[in-house]
Short mmCIF file of the C-alpha atoms (twelve columns), coordinates in Angstrom:
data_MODEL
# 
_entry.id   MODEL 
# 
loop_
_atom_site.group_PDB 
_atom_site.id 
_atom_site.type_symbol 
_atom_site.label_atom_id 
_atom_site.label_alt_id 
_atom_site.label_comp_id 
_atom_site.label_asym_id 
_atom_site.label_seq_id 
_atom_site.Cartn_x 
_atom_site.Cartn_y 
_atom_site.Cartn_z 
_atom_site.pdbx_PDB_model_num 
ATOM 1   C CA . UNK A 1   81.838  71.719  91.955  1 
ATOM 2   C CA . UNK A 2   85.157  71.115  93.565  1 
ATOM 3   C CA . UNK A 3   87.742  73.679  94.100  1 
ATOM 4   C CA . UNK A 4   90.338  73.854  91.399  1 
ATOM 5   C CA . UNK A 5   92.976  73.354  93.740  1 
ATOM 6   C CA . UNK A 6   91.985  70.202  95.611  1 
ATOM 7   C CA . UNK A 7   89.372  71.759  98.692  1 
ATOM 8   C CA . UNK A 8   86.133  72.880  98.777  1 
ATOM 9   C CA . UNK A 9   84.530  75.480  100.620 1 
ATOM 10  C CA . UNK A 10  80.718  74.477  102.173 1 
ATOM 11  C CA . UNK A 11  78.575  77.058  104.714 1 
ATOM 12  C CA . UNK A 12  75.949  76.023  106.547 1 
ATOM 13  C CA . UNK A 13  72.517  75.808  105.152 1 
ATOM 14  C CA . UNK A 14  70.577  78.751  105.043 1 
ATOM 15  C CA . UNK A 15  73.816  81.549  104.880 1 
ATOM 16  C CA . UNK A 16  73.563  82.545  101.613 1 
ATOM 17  C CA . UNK A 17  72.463  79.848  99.968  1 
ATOM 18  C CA . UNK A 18  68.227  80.563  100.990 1 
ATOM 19  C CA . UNK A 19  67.813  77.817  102.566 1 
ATOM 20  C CA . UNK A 20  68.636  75.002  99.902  1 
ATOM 21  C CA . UNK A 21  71.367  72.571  102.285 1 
ATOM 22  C CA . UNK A 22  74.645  73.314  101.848 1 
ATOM 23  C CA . UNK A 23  76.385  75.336  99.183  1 
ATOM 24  C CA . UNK A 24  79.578  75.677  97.943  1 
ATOM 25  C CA . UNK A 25  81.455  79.312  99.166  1 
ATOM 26  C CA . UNK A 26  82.968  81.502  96.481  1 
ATOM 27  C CA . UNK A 27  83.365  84.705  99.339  1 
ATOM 28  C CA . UNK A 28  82.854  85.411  102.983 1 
ATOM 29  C CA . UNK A 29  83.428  82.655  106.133 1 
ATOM 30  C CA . UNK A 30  83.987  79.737  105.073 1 
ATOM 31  C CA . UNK A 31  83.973  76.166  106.819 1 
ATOM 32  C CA . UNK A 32  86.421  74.335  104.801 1 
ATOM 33  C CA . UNK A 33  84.717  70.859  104.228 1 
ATOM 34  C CA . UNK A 34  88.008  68.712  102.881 1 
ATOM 35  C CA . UNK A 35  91.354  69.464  102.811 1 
ATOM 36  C CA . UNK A 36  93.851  67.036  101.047 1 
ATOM 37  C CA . UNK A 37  96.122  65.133  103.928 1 
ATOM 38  C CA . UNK A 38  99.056  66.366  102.903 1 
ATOM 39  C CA . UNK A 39  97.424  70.441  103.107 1 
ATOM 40  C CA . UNK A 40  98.779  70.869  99.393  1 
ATOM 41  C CA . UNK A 41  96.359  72.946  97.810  1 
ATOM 42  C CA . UNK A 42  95.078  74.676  101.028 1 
ATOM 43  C CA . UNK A 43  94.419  78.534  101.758 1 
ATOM 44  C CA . UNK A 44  97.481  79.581  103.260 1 
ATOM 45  C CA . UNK A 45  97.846  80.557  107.158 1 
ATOM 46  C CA . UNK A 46  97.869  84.356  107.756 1 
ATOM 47  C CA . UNK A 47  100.137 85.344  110.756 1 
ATOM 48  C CA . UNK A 48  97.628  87.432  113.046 1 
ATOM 49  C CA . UNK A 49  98.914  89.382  115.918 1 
ATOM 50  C CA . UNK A 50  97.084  89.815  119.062 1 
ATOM 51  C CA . UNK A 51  95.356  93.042  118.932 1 
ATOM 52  C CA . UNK A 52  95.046  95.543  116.574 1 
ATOM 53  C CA . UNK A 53  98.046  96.077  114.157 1 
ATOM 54  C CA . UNK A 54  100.883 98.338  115.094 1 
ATOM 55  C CA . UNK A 55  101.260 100.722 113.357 1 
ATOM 56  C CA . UNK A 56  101.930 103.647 115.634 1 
ATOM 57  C CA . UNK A 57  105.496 103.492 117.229 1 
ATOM 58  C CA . UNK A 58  106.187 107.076 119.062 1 
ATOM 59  C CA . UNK A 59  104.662 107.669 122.736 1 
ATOM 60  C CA . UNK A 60  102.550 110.285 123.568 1 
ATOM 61  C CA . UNK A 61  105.798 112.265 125.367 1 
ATOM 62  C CA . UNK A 62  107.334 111.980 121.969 1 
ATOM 63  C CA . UNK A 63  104.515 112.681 119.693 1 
ATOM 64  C CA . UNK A 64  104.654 116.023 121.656 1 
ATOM 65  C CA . UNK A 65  108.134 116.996 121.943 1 
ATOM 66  C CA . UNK A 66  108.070 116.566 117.714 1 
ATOM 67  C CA . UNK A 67  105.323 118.678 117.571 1 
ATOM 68  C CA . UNK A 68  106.835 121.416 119.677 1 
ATOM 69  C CA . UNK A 69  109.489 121.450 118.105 1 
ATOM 70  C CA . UNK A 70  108.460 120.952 114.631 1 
ATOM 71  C CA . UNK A 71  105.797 124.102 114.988 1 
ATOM 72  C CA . UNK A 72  108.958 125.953 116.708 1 
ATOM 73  C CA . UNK A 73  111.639 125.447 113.715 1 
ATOM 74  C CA . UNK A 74  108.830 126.246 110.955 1 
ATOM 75  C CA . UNK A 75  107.835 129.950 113.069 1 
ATOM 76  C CA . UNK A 76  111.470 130.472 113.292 1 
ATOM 77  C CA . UNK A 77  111.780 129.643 109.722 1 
ATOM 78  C CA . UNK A 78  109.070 131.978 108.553 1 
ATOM 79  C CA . UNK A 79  108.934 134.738 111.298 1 
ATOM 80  C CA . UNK A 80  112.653 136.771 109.797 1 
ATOM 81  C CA . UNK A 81  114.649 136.050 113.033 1 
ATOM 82  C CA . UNK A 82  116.629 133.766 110.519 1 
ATOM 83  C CA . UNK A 83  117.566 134.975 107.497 1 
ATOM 84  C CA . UNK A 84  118.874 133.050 104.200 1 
ATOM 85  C CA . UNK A 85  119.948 129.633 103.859 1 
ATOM 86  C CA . UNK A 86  118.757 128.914 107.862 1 
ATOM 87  C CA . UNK A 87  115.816 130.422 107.219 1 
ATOM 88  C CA . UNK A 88  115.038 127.694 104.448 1 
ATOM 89  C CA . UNK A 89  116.551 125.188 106.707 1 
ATOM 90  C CA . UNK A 90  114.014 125.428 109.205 1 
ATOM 91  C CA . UNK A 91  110.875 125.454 107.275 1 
ATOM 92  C CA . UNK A 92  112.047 122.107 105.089 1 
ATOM 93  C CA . UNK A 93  113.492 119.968 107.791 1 
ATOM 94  C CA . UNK A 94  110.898 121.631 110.672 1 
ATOM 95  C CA . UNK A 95  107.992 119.663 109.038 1 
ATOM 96  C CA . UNK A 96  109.336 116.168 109.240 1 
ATOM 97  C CA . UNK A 97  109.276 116.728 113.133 1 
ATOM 98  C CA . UNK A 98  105.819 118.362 112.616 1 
ATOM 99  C CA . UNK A 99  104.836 115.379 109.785 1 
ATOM 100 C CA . UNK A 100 106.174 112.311 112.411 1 
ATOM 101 C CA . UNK A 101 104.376 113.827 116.147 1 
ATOM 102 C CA . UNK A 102 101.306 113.949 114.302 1 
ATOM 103 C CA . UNK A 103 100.908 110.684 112.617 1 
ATOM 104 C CA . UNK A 104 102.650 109.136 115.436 1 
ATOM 105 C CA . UNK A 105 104.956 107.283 113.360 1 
ATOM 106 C CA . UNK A 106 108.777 107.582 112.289 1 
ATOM 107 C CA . UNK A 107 110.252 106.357 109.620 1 
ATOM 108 C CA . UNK A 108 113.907 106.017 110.824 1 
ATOM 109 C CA . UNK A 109 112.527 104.576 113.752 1 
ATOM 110 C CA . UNK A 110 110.370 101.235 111.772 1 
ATOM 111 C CA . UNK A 111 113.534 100.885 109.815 1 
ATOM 112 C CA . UNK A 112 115.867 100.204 113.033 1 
ATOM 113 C CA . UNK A 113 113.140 98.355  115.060 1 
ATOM 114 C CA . UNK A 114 112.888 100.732 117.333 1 
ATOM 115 C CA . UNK A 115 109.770 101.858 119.275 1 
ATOM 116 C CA . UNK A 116 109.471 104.738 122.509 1 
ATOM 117 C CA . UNK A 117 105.254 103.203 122.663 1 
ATOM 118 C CA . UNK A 118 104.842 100.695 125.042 1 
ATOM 119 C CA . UNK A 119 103.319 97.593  123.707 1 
# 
């Protein structure tokens, strides 16, 4: 039966179809068998970037320094050197520091296109 939208989708004999020639593809790799000529109708192209995807954009130096001072902001925070509004201060803003060195990721710096992780 041909595909709805103008191609069909064949793998080779014996991959999933037990050995019966060649079946049509509903799932998994697929060898397409016709396209139309003018590729209306076709699976689109998917971008794919060498490598694994990037997701991480904070060196190791910098993963670091946010955890030191992320762990450093939330003791002062809770240890009573600061008192009142500081005091809070520390222990809300001290775990985005914390947060960011551990995942290896910032937020501020994906939305300016900016990376310290070499490529």
């Amino acid at each position: 039966m041909p595909h709805p939208m103008g191609w069909e989708a064949t793998v080779p004999m014996g991959v999933g179809g037990r050995g019966r020639g060649r079946q049509h593809a509903r799932h998994g790799e697929q060898a397409l068998a016709r396209r139309p000529a003018d590729g209306a109708g076709a699976p689109p192209e998917v971008p794919r970037k060498a490598g694994r995807l990037s997701f991480f954009n904070l060196a190791a130096w910098d993963r670091w320094l946010r955890v030191a001072i992320g762990v450093s902001m939330l003791a002062l925070g809770w240890s009573g050197e600061v008192l009142g509004t500081w005091a809070l201060m520390l222990r809300v803003f001290g775990l985005f520091p914390l947060a960011s060195g551990l995942l290896g990721w910032d937020p501020f710096y994906s939305l300016f296109g900016f990376s310290t992780r070499r490529r």
